[in-house]
MARVOMI-146552 format. One record per residue (C-alpha): z, y, x. Coordinates in Angstrom, 2 decimals. Last residue first. Layout:
# residues N
(marlum (Z,Y,X));
...
# end
This chain:
# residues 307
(marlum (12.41,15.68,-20.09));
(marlum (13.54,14.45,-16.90));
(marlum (12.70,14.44,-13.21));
(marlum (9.21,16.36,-13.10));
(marlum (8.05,16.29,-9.62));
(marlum (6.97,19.86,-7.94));
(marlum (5.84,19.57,-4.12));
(marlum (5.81,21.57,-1.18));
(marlum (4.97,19.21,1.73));
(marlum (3.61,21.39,4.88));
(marlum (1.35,19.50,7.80));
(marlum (0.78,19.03,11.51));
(marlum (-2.04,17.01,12.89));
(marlum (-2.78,14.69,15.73));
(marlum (-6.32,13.22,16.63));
(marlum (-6.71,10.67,19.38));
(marlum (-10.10,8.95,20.30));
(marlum (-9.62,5.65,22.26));
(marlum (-10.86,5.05,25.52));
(marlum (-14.09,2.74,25.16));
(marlum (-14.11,-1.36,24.85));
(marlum (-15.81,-1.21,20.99));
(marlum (-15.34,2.87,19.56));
(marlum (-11.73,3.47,19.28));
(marlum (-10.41,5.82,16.64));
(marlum (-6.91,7.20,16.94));
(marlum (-4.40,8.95,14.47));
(marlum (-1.08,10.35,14.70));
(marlum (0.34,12.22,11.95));
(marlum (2.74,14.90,11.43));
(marlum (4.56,15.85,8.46));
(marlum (6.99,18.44,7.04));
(marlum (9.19,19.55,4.11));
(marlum (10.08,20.81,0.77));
(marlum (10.61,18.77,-2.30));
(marlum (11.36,20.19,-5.59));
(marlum (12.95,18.29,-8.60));
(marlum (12.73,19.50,-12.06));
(marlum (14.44,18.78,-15.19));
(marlum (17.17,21.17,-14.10));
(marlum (16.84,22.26,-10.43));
(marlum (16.84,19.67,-7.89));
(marlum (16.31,20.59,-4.49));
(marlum (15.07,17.52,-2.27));
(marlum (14.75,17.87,1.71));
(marlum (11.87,16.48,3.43));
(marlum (10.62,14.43,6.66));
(marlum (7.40,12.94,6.77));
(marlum (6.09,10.69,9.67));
(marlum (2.14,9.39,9.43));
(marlum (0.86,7.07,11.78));
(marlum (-2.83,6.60,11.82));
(marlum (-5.38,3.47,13.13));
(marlum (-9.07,3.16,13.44));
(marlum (-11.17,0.66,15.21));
(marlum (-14.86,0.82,15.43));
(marlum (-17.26,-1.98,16.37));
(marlum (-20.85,-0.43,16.71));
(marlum (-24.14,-1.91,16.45));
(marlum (-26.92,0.35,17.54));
(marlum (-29.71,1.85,15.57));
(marlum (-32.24,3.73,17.40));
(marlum (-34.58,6.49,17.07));
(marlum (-36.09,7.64,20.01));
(marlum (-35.32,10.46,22.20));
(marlum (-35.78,8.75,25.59));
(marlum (-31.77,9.19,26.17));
(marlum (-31.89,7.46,23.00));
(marlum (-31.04,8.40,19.50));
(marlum (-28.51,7.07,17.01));
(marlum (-28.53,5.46,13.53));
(marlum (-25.56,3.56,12.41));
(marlum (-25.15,-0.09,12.56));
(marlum (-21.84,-1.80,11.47));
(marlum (-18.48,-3.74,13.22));
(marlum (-15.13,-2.65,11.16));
(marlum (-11.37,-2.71,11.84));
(marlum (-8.85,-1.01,9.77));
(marlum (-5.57,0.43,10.16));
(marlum (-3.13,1.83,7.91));
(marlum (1.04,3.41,8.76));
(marlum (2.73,5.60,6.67));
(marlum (6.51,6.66,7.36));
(marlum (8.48,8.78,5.26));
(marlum (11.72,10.25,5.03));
(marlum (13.73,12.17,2.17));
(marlum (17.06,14.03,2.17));
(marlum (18.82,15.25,-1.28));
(marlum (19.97,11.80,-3.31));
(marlum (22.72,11.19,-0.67));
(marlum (19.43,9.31,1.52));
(marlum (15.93,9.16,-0.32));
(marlum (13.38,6.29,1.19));
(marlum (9.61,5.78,1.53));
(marlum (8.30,3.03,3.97));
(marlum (4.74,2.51,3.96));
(marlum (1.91,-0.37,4.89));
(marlum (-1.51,-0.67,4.80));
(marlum (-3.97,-3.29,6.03));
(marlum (-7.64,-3.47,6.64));
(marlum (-9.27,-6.48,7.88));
(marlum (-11.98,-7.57,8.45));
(marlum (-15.76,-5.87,8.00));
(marlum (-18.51,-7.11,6.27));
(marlum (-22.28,-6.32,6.18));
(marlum (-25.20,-4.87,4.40));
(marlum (-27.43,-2.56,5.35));
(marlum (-29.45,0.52,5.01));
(marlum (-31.52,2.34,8.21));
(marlum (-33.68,6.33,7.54));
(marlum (-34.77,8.11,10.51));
(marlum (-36.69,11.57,9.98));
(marlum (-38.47,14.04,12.56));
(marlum (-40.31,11.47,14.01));
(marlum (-40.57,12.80,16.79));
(marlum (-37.46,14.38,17.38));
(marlum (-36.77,18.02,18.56));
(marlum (-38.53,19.69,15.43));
(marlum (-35.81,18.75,13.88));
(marlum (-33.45,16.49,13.76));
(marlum (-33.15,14.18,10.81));
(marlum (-30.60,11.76,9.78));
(marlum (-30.84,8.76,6.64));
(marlum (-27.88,6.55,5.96));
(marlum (-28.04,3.99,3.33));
(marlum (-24.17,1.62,3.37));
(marlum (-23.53,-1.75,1.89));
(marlum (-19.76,-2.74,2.53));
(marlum (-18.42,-6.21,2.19));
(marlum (-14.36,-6.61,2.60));
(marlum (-12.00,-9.30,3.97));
(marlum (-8.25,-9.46,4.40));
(marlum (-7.56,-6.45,2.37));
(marlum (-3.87,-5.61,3.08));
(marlum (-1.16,-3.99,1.33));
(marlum (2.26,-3.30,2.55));
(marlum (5.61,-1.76,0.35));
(marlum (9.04,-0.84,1.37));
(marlum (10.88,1.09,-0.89));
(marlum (14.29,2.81,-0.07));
(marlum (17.03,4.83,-2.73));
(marlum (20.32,4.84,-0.37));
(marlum (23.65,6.89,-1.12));
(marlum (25.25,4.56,-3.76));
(marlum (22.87,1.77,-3.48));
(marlum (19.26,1.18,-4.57));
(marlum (16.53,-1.37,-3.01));
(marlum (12.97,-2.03,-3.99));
(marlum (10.97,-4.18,-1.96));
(marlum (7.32,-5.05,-1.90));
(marlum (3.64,-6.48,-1.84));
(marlum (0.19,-6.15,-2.11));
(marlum (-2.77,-8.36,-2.29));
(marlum (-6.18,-7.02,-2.44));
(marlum (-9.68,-8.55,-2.71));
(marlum (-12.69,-6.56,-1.38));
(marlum (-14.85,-4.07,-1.70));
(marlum (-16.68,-1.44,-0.26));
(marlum (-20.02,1.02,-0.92));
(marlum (-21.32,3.60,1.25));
(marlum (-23.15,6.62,1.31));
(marlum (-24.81,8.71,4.72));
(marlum (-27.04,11.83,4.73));
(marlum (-27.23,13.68,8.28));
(marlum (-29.22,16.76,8.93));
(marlum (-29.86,18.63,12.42));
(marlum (-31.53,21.33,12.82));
(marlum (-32.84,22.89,16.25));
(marlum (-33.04,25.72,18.69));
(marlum (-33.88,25.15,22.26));
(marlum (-37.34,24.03,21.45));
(marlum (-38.44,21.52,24.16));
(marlum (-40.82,22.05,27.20));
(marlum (-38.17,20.01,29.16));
(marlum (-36.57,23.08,30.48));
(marlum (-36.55,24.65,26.92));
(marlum (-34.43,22.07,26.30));
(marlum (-31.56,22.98,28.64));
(marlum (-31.30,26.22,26.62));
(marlum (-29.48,24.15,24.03));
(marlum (-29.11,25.79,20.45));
(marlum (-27.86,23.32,17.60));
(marlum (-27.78,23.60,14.20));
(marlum (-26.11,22.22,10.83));
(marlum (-25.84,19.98,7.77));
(marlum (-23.40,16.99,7.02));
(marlum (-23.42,15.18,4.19));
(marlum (-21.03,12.07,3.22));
(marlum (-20.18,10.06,0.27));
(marlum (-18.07,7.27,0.46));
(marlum (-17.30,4.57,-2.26));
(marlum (-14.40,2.31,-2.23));
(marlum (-12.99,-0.51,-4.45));
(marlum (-10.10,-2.49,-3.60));
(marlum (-9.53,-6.04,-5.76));
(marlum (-6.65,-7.65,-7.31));
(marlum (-2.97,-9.37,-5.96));
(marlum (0.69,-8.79,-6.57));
(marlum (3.80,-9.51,-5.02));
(marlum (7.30,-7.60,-5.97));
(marlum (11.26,-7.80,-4.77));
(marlum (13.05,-5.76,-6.69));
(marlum (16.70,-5.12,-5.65));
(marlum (19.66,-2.79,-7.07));
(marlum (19.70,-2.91,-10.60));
(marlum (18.12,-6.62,-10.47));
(marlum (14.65,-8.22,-10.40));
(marlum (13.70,-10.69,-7.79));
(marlum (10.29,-12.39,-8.21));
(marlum (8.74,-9.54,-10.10));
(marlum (5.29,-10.28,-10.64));
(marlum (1.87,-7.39,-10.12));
(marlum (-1.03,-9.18,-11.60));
(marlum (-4.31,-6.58,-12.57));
(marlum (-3.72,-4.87,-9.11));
(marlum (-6.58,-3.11,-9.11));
(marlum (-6.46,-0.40,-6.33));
(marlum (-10.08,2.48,-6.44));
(marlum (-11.03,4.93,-4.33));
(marlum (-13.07,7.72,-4.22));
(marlum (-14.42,9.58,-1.31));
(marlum (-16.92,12.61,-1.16));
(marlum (-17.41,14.31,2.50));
(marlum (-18.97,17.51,2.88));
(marlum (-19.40,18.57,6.59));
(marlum (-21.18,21.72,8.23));
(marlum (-22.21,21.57,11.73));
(marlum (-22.47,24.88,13.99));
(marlum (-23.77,24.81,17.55));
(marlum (-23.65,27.21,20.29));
(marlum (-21.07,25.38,22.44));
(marlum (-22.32,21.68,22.38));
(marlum (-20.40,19.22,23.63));
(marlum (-19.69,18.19,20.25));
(marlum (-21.20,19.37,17.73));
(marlum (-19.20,22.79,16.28));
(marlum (-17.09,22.66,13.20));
(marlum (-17.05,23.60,9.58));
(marlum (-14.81,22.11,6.96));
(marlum (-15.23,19.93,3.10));
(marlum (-13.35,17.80,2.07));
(marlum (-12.95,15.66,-1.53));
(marlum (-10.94,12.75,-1.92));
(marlum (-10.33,10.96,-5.31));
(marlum (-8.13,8.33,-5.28));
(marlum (-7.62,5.80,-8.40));
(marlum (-4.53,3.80,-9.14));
(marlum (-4.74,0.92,-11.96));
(marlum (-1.33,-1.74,-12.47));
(marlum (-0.01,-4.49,-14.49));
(marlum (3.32,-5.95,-14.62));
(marlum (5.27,-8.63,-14.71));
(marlum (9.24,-9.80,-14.50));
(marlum (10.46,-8.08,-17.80));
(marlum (6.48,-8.61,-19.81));
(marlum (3.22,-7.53,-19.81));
(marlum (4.08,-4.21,-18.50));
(marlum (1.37,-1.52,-18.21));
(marlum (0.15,1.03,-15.46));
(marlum (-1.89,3.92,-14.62));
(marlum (-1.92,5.91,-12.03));
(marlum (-3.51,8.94,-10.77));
(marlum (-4.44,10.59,-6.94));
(marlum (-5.86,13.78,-6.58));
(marlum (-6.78,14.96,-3.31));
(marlum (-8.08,18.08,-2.48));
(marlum (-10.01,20.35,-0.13));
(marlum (-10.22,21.87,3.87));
(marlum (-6.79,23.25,3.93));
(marlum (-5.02,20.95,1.51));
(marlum (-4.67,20.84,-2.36));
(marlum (-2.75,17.80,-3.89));
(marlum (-3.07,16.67,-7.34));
(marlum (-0.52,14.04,-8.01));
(marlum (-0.94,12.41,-11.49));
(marlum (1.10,9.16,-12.60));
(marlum (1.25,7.06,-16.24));
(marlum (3.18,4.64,-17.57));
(marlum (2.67,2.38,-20.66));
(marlum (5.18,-0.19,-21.50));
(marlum (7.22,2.40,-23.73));
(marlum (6.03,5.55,-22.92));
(marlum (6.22,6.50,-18.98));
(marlum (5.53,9.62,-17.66));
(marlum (4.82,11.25,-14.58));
(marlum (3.98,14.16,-12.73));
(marlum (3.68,15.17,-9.45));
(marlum (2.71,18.78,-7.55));
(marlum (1.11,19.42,-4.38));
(marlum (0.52,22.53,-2.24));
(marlum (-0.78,23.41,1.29));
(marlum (-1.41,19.96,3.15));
(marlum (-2.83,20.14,6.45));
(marlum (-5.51,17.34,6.77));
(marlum (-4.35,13.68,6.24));
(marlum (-7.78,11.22,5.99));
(marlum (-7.02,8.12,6.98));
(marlum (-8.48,5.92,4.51));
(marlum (-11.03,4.09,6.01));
(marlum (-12.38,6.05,8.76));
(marlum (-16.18,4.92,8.82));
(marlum (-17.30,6.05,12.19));
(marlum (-20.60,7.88,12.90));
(marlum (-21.40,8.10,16.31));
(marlum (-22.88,11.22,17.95));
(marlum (-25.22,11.71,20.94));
(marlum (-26.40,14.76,22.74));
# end
């Protein structure tokens, strides 16, 4: 048994049960929450932002993830591994300029720095008759403990364009460099000897780039598209075919497409959104076949419209 650890770099879309919006804007001063509860936990995602002046802007969103599921190891049947994952994010755009600025188009650049931190502990079992075989215990636990730290400098950019029956935004962020230090320590016990492996590190991964379409046709139909990738190269710690401890060096690739569809009811200060989403993602590990995972999801959200 082997497993790889990637570092999936926002792409996290699990099936989404409720979410509701608010916002409000006083003066210069705007602010955003968006709690969203999904089948395995939450995210919450806030805003805050503040204009300088008519053309420029400043602006603050955090991202707090938080998931949490059970699932077997792979290619092993009697197994059970439990996962809790921690993520928070952080987009500083301190300098976000208007270069167009008009009813119907805005046409935006800004630049500041990502933040990420990653928190991730999974517990769990294994029972492989096979062992016994060897002279082995059959049943073992398995522990892994991994944290990381990212950053980098952002720039992000958009449109903004309004007609009659069309409300679109088209927006794309990338980070063109970021530094990561990651601890990760893994035990398996009594199978390995050791029973504990701990590695840090420090390296650099390049690049990771986001980019989303949102738009509102006759005021009552919504679609959007969501597309991120990032590409990374870091150690993790693995095991032999010897059972030793072992740290390889891994390149990882990981891309998602998310499609939304929704219909908007409004209903006095309130609008409601109901619809669907489905997303394709893939991880590839260096030259191998890459990993596909596709989900389905429900978008039932409340957005306050007026006061």
């Amino acid at each position: 048994m082997k497993k790889t650890y990637a570092l999936l770099l926002l792409c996290l879309c699990p099936l989404c049960a409720y979410t509701q919006n608010t916002q409000l804007s006083i003066g210069s001063f705007s602010f955003s929450l968006s709690p969203k509860i999904l089948e395995d936990g939450s995210i919450t995602d806030i805003g805050l932002g503040l204009d300088y002046a008519d053309r420029l802007k400043g602006e603050l969103r955090f991202r707090n993830t938080i998931s949490s599921k059970n699932e077997e190891i792979a290619d092993v049947a009697d197994s059970l591994n439990a996962v809790n994952e921690k993520l928070f994010e952080v987009f500083f755009l301190p300098i976000e300029y208007a270069f167009v600025k008009s009813p119907s188009v805005r046409l935006w650049t800004g630049a500041g720095v990502y933040y990420e931190y990653d928190k991730l502990i999974e517990k769990g079992f294994f029972n492989m008759p096979e062992l016994e075989a060897n002279g082995r215990e059959r049943i073992n636990a398995y522990q892994n403990d991994f944290a990381m730290h990212l950053i980098g400098p952002l720039i992000d950019a958009g449109v903004d364009f309004k007609t009659s029956w069309l409300n679109t935004s088209l927006s794309a962020g990338i980070v063109p460099l970021f530094f990561l230090s990651a601890a990760q320590k893994m035990s398996i016990v009594p199978l390995l000897d050791p029973h504990h492996a701990d590695y840090t590190q420090n390296t650099r991964g390049s690049p990771y780039f986001y980019a989303r379409m949102d738009s509102i046709f006759f005021k009552y139909i919504n679609l959007v598209l969501l597309y991120d990738t990032a590409q990374l190269q870091y150690k993790s710690i693995d095991f032999d075919d010897n059972l030793h401890w072992i740290t390889p060096e891994s390149t990882v690739l990981t891309q998602s497409l998310k499609i939304e569809a929704s219909l908007l009811l409004p209903l006095g200060n309130m609008s409601f959104q109901v619809g669907y989403g489905y997303t394709f993602d893939s991880t590839r590990f260096g030259s191998a076949s890459p990993i596909d995972s596709n989900r389905q999801y429900i978008i039932l959200t409340a957005r306050k419209t007026g006061d």
